[in-house]
C-alpha positions in Angstrom: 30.6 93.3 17.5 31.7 97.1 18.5 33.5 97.2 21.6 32.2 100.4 23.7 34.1 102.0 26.4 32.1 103.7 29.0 34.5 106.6 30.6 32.6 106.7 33.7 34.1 103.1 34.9 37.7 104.2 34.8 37.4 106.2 38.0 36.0 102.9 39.9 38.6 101.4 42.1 38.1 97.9 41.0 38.1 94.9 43.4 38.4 91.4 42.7 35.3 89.5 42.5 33.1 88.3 45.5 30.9 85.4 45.4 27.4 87.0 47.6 26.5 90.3 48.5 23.3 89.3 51.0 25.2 87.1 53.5 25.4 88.5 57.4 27.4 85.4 58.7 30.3 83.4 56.6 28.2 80.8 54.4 30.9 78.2 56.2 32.9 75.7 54.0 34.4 78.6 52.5 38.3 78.1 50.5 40.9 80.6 51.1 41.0 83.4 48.4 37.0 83.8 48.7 35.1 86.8 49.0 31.9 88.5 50.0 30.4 91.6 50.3 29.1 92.0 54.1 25.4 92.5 54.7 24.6 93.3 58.4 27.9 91.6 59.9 27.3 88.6 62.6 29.2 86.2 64.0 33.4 86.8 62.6 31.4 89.1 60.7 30.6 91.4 63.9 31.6 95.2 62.6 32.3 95.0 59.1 29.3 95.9 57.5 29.5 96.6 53.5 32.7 95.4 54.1 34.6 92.7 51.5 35.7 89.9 53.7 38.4 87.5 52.4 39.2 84.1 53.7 42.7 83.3 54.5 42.3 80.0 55.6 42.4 80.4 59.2 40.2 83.7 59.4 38.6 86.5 57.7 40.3 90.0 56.5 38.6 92.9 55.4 38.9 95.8 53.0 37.8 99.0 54.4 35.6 100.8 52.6 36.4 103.8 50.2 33.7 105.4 47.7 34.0 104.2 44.1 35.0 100.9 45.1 33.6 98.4 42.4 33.3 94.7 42.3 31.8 92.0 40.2 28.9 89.8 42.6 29.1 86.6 41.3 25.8 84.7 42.6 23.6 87.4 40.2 26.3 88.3 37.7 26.3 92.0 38.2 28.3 95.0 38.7 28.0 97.2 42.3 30.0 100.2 43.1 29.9 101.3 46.3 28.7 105.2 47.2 30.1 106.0 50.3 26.9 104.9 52.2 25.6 101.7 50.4 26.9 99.3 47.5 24.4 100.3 44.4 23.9 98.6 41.0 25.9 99.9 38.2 25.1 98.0 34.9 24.8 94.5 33.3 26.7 93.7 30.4 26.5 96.4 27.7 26.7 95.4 23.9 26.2 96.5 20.6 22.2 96.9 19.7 22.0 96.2 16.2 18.5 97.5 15.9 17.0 99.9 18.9 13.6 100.1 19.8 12.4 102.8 21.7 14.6 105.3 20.6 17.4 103.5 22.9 20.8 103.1 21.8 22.8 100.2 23.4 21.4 97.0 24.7 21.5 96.2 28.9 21.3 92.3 29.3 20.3 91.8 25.4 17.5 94.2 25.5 17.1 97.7 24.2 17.2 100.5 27.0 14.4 102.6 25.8 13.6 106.1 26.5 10.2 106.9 26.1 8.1 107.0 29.3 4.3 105.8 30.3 2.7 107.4 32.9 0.7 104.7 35.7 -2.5 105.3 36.6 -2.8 105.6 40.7 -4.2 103.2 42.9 -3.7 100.4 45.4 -2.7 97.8 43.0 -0.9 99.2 39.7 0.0 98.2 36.7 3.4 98.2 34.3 3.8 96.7 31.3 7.5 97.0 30.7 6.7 96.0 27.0 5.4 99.2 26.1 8.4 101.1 27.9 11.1 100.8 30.4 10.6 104.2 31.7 7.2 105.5 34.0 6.0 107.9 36.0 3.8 107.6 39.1 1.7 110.2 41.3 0.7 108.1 43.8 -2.8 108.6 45.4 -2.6 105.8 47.1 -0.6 103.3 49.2 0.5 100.7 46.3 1.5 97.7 45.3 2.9 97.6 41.6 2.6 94.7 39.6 5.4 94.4 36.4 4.8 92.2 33.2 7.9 91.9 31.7 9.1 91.3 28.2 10.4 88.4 26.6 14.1 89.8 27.6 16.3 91.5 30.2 16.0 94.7 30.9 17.0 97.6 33.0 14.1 99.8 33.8 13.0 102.7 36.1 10.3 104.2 37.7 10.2 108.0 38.7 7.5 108.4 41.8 5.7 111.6 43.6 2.7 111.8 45.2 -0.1 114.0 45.5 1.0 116.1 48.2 -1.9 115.2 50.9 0.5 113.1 52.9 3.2 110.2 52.5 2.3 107.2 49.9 4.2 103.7 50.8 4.8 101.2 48.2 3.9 98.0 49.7 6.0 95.8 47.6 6.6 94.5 43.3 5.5 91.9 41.8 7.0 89.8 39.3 4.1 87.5 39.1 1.7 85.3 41.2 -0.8 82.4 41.3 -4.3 82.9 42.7 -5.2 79.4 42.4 -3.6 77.3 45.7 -6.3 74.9 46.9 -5.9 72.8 49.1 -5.5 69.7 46.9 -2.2 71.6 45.3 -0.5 71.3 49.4 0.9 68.2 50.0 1.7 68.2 53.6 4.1 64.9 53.2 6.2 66.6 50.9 6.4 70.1 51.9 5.2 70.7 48.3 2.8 73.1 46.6 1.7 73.1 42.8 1.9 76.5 41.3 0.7 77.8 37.8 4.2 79.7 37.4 7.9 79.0 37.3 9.3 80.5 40.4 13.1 79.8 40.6 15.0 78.6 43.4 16.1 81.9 45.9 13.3 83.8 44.8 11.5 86.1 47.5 8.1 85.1 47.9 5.2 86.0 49.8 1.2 84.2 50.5 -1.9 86.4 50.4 -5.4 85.1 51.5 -8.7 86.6 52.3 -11.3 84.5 54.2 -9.1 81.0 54.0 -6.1 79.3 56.7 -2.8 78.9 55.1 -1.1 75.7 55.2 0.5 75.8 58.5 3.1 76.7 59.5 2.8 79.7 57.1 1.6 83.1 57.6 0.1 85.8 55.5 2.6 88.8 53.7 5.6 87.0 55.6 8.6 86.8 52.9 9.9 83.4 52.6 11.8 82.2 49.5 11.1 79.3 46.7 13.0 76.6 46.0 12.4 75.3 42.7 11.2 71.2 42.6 9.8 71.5 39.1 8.1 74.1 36.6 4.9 73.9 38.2 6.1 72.4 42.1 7.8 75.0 44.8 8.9 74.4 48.3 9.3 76.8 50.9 12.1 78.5 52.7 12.7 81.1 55.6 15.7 82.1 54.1 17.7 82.5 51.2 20.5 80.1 52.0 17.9 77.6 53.2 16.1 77.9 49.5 19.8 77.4 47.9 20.8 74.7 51.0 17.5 72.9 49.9 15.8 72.9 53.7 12.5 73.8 53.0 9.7 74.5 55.9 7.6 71.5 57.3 4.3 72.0 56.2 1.7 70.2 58.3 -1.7 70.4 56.8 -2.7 71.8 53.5 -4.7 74.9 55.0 -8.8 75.8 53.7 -9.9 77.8 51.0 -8.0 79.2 48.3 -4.7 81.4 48.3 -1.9 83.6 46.6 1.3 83.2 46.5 3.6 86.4 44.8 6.9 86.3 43.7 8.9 89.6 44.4 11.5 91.2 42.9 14.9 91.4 45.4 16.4 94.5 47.0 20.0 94.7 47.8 20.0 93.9 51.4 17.4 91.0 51.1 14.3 93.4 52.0 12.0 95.7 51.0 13.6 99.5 50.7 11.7 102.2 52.5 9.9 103.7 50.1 7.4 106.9 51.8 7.3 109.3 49.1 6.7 112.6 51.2 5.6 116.1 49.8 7.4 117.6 47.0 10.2 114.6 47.2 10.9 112.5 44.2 12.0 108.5 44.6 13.4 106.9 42.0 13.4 103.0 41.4 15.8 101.2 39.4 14.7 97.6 38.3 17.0 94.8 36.7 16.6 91.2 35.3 19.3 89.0 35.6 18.8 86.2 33.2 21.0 83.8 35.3 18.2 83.1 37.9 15.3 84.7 36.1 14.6 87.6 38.8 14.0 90.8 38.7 16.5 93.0 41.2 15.7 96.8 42.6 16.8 99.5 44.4 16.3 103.3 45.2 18.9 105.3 43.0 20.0 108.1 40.6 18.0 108.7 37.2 20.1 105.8 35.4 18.2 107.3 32.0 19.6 111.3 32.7 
């Protein structure tokens, strides 16, 4: 296999690997040498935002940040580099693509990275086949919710958005996929389990929709919680991600009425949904990538990645 250097990297100032990047508090149990990229800094954490904390042993120390500062996240197997106002998403692995589709000419996570574009069709729920190309345009008309179906393989993708100037458009969230189909006979209220048609892995960001029905209690409507994984077709529920990852899942009570959604999400750098309020004559970019470890889709607001 040809090894390909990419001359962009050797201006990163590389830091040694850190085990999370969406922690605000120290995980606890923690062995001296470990690392971790500050979220929103509580507890011995106070302060040090987007910093790299290091355990000593006794305490924490922290590397202050500088732009071009790159490092290796562990828990999603990915590269970051921080800006000079945020850590961003570099790249997966890059290797040799022994046969291109789209026109693309190496292979991110052992798929092509095409370069033909689709455009979406407006409207409040849209759309994207990633299958039929990794790069889209959108004029949103609408407030939207975009809905991906993705390939049989990993792949970096992005979506170029405007809007069609009579006022900002908000993009309520992604979907990854989703089951319609929760009755209440899939809730068992003993077990704090619900039977789903999809695989939703353990950590994954997850939200219930419902028209005219009562989610099982105590769960409410469009609140993210996150899955953890009993079986193929079984999920519990979590408030958080350590929780999902910990295994302490909410105490469901009753199985609810009717029938309801539940949507699994791709996962933004700091845990939630970017702001995305595409005004007049701006242009928002959205960077999407599948990390084959834990079978989830990763986004964030950046630079043309495909320019």
């Amino acid at each position: 296999m040809t090894d390909y250097k990419v001359p962009t990297l050797e201006y990163f100032e590389w830091q040694q690997p850190v085990e999370d990047k969406d922690l605000n508090n120290p995980p606890g149990g923690e062995s001296k040498g470990d690392r971790y990229i500050v979220a929103t800094g509580g507890g011995a954490w106070a302060g040090h935002d987007a910093e790299i904390a290091t355990y000593n042993g006794t305490g924490w120390d922290f590397t202050s940040l500088r732009e071009g500062q790159a490092t290796w996240v562990k828990d999603e197997n990915l590269l970051y580099v921080y800006t000079g106002a945020a850590w961003v998403l570099v790249l997966t692995n890059i290797v040799e693509d022994t046969s291109p589709e789209a026109g693309g000419q190496f292979d991110f996570g052992a798929h092509s990275a095409g370069f033909t574009e689709q455009v979406l069709t407006s409207g409040a729920a849209i759309p994207w086949d990633l299958a039929l190309s990794n790069k889209a345009i959108l004029e949103a008309g609408h407030n939207f919710t975009i809905t991906v179906s993705p390939p049989a393989k990993a792949l970096n993708a992005q979506l170029i958005i405007t809007q069609d100037g009579t006022g900002n458009r908000v993009m309520d969230e992604i979907v990854t996929q989703s089951d319609a189909t929760i009755a209440p006979g899939d809730v068992n209220a003993g077990t704090d389990e619900i039977v789903v048609t999809v695989d939703i892995p353990t950590g994954a960001r997850i939200r219930f929709k419902t028209t005219v029905a009562d989610l099982p209690d105590p769960l409410v409507e469009d609140t993210i919680y996150y899955a953890i994984r009993v079986d193929s077709t079984t999920i519990q529920v979590a408030t958080t991600k350590a929780n999902a990852h910990a295994g302490t899942q909410i105490d469901i009570t009753d199985q609810g009425t009717g029938t309801h959604t539940v949507q699994q999400l791709v996962k933004w750098p700091d845990g939630t949904l970017g702001v995305l309020g595409t005004a007049v004559g701006d242009e928002d970019i959205l960077s999407l990538t599948y990390k084959t470890a834990d079978e989830q889709w990763y986004a964030q607001l950046g630079s043309d990645i495909f320019s």
